[in-house]
N, C-alpha and C positions, 0 to 999 in steps of 0.2 A: 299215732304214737305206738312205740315199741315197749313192750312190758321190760322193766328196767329189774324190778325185786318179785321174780316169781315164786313161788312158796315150794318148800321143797315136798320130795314124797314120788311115789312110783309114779311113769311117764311112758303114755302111748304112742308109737314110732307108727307111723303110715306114712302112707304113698297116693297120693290121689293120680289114676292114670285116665285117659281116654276111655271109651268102654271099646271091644274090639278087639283084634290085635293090630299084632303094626310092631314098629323097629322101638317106639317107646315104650310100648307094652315089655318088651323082650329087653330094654334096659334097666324098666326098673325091679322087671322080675330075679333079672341077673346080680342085683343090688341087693335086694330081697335076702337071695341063696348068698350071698357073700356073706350079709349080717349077721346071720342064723349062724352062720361059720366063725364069725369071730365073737360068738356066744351074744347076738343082739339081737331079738327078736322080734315084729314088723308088722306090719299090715298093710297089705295092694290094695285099695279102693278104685273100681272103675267107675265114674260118676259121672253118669249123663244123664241128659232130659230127655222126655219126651213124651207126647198128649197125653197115652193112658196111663203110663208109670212114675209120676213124678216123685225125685229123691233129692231129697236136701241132705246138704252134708252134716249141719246139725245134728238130724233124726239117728245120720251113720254113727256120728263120733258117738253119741249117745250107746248105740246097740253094743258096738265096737268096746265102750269102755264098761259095759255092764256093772257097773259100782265100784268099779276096782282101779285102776290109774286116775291121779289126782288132774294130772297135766297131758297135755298131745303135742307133740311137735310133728307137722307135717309138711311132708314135701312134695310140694305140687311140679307135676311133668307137664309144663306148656309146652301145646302146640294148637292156636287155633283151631287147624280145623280137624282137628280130634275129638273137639270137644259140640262143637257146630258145623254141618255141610259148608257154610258161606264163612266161617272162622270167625261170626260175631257171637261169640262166647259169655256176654255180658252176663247173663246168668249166674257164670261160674264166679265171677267177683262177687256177684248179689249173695251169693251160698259163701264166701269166706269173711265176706263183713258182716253176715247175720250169727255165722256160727264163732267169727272175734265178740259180738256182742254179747253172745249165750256163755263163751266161756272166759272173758276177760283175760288180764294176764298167766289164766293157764294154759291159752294155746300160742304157740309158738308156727309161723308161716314161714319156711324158707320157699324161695319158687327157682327151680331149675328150667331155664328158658331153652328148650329147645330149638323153637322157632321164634321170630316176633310177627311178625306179617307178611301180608305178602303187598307184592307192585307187579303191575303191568303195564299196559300200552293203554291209551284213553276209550280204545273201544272195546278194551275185556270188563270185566267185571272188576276184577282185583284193582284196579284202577280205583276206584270208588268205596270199594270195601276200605281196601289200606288203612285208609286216615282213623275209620273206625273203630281197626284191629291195634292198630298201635294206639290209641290212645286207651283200650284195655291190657294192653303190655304192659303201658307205662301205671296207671294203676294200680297194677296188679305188683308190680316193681315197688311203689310206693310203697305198698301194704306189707309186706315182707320185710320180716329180721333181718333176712341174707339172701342172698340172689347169685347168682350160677348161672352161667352160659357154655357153648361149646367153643365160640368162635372168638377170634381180637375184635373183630367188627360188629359183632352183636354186643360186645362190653362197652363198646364205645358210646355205639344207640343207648344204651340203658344209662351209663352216666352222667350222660347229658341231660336226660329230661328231669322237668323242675318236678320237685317232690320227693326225687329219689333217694335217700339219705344213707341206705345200705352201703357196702361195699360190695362190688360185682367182680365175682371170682371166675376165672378164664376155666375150663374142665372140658378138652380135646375127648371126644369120646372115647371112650374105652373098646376094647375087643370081650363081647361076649362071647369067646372060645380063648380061654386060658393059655397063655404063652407055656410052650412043653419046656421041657429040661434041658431038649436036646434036639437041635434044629440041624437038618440037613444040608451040609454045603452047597451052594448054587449047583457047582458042578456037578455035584451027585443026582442031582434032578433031573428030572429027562426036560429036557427043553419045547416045553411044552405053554401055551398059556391058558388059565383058565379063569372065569368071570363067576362070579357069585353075588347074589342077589335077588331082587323085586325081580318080574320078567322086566317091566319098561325099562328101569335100569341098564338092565341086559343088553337086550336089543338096541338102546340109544347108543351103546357103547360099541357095541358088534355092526351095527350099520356104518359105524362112522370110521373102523377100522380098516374098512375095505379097502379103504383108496390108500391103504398103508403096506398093501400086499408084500410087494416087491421088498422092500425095507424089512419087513418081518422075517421072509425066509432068510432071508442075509445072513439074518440071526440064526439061523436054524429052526425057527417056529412054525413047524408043521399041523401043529394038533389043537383043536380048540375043545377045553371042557364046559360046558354049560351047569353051574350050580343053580339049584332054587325050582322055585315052583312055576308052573305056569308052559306055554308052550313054547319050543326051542327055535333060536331064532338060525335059519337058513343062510349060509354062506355059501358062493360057488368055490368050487375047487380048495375045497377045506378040507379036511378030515376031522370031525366032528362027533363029538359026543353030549348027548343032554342027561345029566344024573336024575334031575327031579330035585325032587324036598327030600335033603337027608340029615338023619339026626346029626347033632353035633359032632358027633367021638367021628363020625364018618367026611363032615365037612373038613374035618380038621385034617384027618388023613389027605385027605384030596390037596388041600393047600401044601401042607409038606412036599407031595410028591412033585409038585409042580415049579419051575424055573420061576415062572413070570405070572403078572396075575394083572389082569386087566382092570380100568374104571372110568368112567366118565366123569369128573367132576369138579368143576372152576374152585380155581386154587383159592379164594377167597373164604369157601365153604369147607375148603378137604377136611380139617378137624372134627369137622360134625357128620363124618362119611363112618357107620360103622363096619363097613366095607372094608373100608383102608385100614382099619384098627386091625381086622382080622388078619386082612394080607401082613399087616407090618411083625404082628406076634406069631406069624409061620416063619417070618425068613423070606418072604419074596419079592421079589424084583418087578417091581407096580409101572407099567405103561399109564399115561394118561391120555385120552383123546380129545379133556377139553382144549378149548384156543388158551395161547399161553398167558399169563396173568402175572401179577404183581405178586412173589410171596407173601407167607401169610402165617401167622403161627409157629415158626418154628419149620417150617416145611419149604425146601428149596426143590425147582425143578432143576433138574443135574443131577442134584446130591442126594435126596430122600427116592425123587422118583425121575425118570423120563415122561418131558412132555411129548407127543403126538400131535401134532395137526393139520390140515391142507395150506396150510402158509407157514407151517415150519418143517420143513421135514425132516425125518430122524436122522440124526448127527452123531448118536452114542456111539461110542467104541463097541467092537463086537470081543473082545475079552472077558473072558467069564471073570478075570478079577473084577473087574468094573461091575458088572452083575453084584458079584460076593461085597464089594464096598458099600454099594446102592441098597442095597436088602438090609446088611448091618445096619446100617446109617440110620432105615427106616425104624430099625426093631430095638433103636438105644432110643429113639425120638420117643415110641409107643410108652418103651419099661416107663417114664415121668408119670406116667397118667395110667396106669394099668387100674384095672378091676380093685384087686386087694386094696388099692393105697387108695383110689378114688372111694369105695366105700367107707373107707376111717376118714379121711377128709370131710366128705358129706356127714359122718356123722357126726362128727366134731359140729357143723353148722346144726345141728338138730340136736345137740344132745344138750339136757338144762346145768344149767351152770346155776351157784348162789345166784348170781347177778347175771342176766343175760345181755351181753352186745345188742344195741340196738341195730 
């Protein structure tokens, strides 16, 4: 049951993340730095287990509200296996239904679904895990006031299963690097492509461009930059650069300066790609090298990006307007769901009301 008449009076805003970093750390940090900004003030909880340090989240919100906030409204960042090496997170439910029991109708659960589970093939592991992990989703779905997802296909999952009574709100991920003021025309870019990311990422994405060679120079695409951490993945007859790990203000310059920007990743998923967010809030003209797919979100291949693959091969016009349409196209789709509006969104789901929506 959802507290229907919570009591009114001062209200503790957290974040329950993974412990670690990782790309959800780094969104709901960025969440965090918006709130503060639009005068809301917050708290990041990493909350994991483990043999010699065990933490309940009770113990936290306790420390956390030191005698002073009546109420908590928190927003928990799912992703399995953030939370557990094997993604069976059961724990984490056990720690939000003891700590709904310690604080009754003054805590408030929305769960921003990251991830749900995972599937594989009958002789991986994830095979077997699955059924496990989703049946802590959907629990977890249960238990919550409001529920958030990145993807149409992960909304679909959570509606369906019995128990869920929330509404499950669609939230394309955002770009954690600020759309500028003032974006450079394709053409003023040097025609160049550059990839930003995990390394695997990278490399999954840079392996599989090879056999796109020929197609690529077409275009003018001589120069590869490699963003992020990790070691640089070798191409023959490239000309090639690896940045490293650079701070934001420096990422961002990089994307500006560049035509094109590479990604690996099946159109089903693209909204929950914080990759793509970033590419789409510079203005660039996004290559895909997954295999072609069913749209998905709002996101057409042609129109937002070029698909890539060994059974499709590139067809795009080589006109820089066609470039200059594809990047716009990309960066009106972004402005819907940016940073600033998704955090007054989310807080709207978090913030108490006389009477809270169940």
């Amino acid at each position: 049951m959802h507290a229907d008449n919570a009591p009114s009076g001062p209200t503790l805003r957290l974040q329950i993340v993974p412990p670690g970093p990782g790309g959800v750390h780094d969104f709901a940090a960025a969440l965090r730095a918006q709130w503060a900004l639009q005068g809301q003030p917050s708290e990041l909880l990493a909350l994991g287990r483990t043999a010699t340090r065990p933490q309940t989240l009770g113990g936290a919100l306790t420390a956390l509200r030191g005698g002073g906030p009546e109420r908590c409204s928190v927003l928990l960042h799912f992703s399995g296996y953030g939370y557990d090496p094997r993604g069976l997170c059961g724990w984490l439910l056990h720690e939000l239904l003891a700590a709904r029991q310690q604080w009754g109708p003054q805590l408030r659960i929305v769960t921003l679904f990251h991830e749900l589970f995972a599937s594989s093939m009958p002789w991986q592991s994830a095979f077997w895990l699955g059924p496990v992990q989703a049946d802590i989703a959907r629990r977890l779905a249960a238990l919550s006031a409001a529920v958030a997802t990145n993807t149409t296909q992960h909304a679909q999952w959570l509606r369906a299963q019995p128990g869920v009574t929330a509404a499950v709100q669609v939230r394309p991920v955002f770009s954690n690097f600020l759309q500028p003021a003032h974006l450079p025309a394709s053409a003023e870019r040097e025609p160049a492509l550059i990839v930003f990311g995990a390394m695997a990422t990278r490399r999954r994405a840079l392996q599989r461009l090879a056999a796109h060679a020929p197609a690529l120079r077409a275009l003018g695409i001589e120069a590869i930059t490699e963003v992020g951490p990790g070691a640089p993945t070798i191409l023959r007859s490239w000309t090639q650069q690896h940045l490293g790990l650079l701070p934001p203000a420096a990422v961002a310059q990089q994307l500006l300066r560049h035509r094109h920007a590479l990604i690996d990743y099946p159109a089903a998923y693209l909204a929950k790609s914080s990759v793509l967010a970033a590419y789409a809030a510079h203005g660039c003209a996004v290559l895909n090298t997954a295999a072609p797919a069913a749209d998905a979100d709002g996101l057409r291949a042609g129109q937002h990006y070029a698909t890539l693959s060994r059974t499709q091969p590139f067809a795009q016009p080589v006109d820089a307007r066609v470039w200059q349409t594809m990047a716009d196209t990309l960066t009106r789709w972004h402005s819907g769901h940016t940073l600033p509006l998704q955090a007054r969104e989310l807080g709207a789901l978090l913030d108490p009301l006389p009477a809270w929506p169940g």
